[in-house]
C-alpha positions as CSV (number, residue, x, y, z in Angstrom):
1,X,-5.2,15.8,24.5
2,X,-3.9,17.0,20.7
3,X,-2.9,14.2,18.7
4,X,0.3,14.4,16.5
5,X,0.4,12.8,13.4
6,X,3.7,12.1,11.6
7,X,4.7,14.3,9.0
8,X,4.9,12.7,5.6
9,X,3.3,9.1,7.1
10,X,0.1,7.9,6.3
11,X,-1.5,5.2,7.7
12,X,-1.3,1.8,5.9
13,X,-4.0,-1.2,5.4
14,X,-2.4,-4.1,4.4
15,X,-4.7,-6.9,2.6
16,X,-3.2,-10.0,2.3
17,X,-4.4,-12.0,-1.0
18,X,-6.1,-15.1,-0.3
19,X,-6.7,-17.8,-2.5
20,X,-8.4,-21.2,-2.3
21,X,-6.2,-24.0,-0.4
22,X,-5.0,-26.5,-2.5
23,X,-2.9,-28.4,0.5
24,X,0.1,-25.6,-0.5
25,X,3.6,-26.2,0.8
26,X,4.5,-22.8,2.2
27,X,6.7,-21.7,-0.9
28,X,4.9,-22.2,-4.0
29,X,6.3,-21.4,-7.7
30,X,3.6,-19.3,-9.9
31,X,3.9,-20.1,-13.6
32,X,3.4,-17.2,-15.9
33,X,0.3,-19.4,-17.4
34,X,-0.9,-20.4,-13.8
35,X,-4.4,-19.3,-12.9
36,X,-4.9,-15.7,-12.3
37,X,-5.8,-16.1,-8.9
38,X,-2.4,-16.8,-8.1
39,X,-0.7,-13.9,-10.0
40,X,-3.2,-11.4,-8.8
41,X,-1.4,-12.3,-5.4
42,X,1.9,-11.5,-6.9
43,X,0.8,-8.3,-8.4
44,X,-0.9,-7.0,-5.0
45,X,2.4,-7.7,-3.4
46,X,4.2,-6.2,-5.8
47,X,1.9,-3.1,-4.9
48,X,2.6,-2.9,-1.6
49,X,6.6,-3.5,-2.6
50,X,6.2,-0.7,-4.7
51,X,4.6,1.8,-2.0
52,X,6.9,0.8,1.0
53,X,9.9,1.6,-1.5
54,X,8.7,4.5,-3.4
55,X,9.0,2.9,-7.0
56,X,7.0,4.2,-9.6
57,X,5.5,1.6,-11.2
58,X,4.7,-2.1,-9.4
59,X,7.1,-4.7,-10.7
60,X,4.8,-7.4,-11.7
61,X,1.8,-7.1,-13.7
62,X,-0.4,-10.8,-13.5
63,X,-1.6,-10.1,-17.5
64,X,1.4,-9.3,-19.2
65,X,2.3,-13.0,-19.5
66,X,4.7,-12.4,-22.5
67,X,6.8,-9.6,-20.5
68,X,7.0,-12.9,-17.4
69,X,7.4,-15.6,-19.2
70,X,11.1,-16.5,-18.6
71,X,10.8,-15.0,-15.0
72,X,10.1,-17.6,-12.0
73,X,8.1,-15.9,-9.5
74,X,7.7,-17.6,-6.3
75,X,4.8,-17.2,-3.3
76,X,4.6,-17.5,0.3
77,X,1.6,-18.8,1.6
78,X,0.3,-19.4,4.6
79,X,-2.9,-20.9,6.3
80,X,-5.8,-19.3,7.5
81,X,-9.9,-19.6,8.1
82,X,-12.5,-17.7,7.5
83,X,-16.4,-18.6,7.9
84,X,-16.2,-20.1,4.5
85,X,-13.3,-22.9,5.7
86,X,-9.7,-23.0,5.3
87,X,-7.8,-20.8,2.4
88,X,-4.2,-19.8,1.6
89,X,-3.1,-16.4,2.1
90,X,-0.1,-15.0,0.1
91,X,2.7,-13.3,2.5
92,X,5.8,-13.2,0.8
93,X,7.2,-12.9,-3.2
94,X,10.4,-13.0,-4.8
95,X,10.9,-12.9,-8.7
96,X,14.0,-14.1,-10.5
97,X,14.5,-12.7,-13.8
98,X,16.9,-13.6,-16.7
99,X,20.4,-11.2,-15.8
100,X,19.8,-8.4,-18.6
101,X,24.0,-7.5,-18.3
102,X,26.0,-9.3,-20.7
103,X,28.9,-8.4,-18.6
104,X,27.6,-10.5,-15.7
105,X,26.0,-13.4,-18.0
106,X,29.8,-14.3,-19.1
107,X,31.1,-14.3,-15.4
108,X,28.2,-17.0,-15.1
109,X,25.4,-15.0,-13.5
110,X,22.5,-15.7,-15.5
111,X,19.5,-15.0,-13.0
112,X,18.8,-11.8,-10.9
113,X,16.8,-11.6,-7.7
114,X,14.6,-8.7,-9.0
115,X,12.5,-8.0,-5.8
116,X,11.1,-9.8,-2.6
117,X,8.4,-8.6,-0.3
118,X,7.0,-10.1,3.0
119,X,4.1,-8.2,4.9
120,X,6.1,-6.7,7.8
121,X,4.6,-8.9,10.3
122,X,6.3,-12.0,9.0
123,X,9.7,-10.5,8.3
124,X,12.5,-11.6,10.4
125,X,10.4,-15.2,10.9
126,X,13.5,-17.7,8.8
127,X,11.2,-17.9,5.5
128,X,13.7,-16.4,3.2
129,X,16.6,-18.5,5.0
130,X,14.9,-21.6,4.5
131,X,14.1,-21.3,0.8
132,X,17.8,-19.9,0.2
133,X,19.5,-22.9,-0.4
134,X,16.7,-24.0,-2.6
135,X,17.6,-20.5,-4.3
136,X,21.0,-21.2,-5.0
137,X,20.5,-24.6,-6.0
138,X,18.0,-24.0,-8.6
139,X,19.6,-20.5,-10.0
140,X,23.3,-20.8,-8.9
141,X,25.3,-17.1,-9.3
142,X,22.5,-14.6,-9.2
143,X,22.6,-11.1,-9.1
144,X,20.9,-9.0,-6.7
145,X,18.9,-6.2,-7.8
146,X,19.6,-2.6,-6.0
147,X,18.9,-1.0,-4.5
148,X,18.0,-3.0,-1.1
149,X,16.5,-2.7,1.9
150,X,18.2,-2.6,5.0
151,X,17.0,-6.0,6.3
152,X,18.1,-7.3,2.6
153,X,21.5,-6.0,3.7
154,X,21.2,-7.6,6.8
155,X,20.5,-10.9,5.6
156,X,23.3,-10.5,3.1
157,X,25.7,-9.7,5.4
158,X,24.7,-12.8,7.8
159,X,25.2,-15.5,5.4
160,X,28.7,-14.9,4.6
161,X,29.2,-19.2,4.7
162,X,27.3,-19.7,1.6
163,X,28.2,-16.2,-0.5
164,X,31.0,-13.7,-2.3
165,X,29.1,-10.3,-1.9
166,X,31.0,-8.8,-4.9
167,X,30.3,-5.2,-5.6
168,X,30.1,-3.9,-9.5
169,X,31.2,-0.7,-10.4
170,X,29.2,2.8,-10.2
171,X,26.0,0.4,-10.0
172,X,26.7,-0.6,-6.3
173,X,24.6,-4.2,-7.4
174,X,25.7,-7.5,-5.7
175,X,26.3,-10.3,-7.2
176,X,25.7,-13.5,-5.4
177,X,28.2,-16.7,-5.9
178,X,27.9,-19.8,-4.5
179,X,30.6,-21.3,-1.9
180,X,31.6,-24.9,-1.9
C-alpha cells in the first residue's frame, strides 16, 4: 500500500526546553536579566510560535536584553524525570509588551499581549484561564496583538464576564478592558 503524504505539511518534532527544578510554581515570570537557561526556553518557544504561524522572524530573542527589558515574559512549566532526577520543562509563553500606539495608551491601555504559545498537547488543559485573572490584575486594559489564532478567538469569545472585546479600526486588534 502507497502512502500519501499531505501536500505542503511536514512533519514536526517538538522539543520541549528543560531546565533544572527549582520547586517552580507552574507559571513563572522570566526577568530579562534571569539566567539564560530560562530565556533560551522562551526563545525556543518563540520558535516553534513562529513556524506554526508562519512569522518571519521568532518574537523573542534570550540575548537582546536591552530590546526586553520593559517586556514581562512569563513560562509554563511543568514537571518531569529523566535518569538524571526531576527537571522543569517549559510548555507555554506569553509576553506583555509596553502598548507602542499612543492612541490606545491615552484610552488607558498601556500593556499588549504580544504572543502566547503552548505545545499542542497542553492546549485546551485551563492553563491560560487560570493565569488570566492574574493577567488582568497585574496589567489591567491590555491590547491583544493580531492577528490570533483560532483557539485565541475562542478563548476570547468565552470569557465575555470579565472583558469588552472592542475592535480598532482597519487594524482588526482587540483591546481587552476589565469588567467590574
Amino acid at each position: 500500500m502507497q502512502r500519501l503524504k499531505s501536500i505542503g505539511q511536514k512533519s514536526t518534532t517538538i522539543r520541549l526546553p528543560s531546565m533544572r527544578w527549582e520547586g517552580a510554581s507552574e507559571l513563572q515570570e522570566v526577568e530579562h536579566w534571569e539566567d539564560l537557561q530560562r530565556r533560551l526556553a522562551v526563545e525556543k518557544l518563540g520558535r516553534y510560535f513562529r513556524r506554526e504561524f508562519h512569522y518571519d522572524f521568532i518574537p523573542y530573542y534570550a540575548t537582546a536584553n536591552s530590546d526586553n527589558s520593559k517586556n514581562v515574559v512569563f513560562l509554563w512549566l511543568g514537571e518531569d524525570y529523566d535518569r538524571y532526577g526531576r527537571k522543569a520543562v517549559a510548555y507555554g509563553v506569553v509576553e506583555f509588551r509596553p502598548c507602542p500606539y499612543p492612541e490606545l495608551i491615552k484610552e488607558g491601555c498601556e500593556w499588549e499581549l504580544a504572543w502566547i504559545w503552548f505545545h499542542p498537547y497542553e492546549r485546551g488543559k485551563g492553563h491560560l484561564s487560570s493565569a488570566w485573572d492574574y493577567f488582568q490584575k497585574r496589567f489591567g486594559n491590555f491590547w491583544v496583538k493580531h492577528p490570533l489564532s483560532f483557539g485565541m478567538e475562542e478563548f476570547l469569545r468565552k470569557h465575555p464576564e470579565t472583558l469588552k472585546l472592542h475592535e480598532r479600526g482597519d487594524k482588526n486588534d482587540t483591546v481587552i478592558e476589565v469588567v467590574e
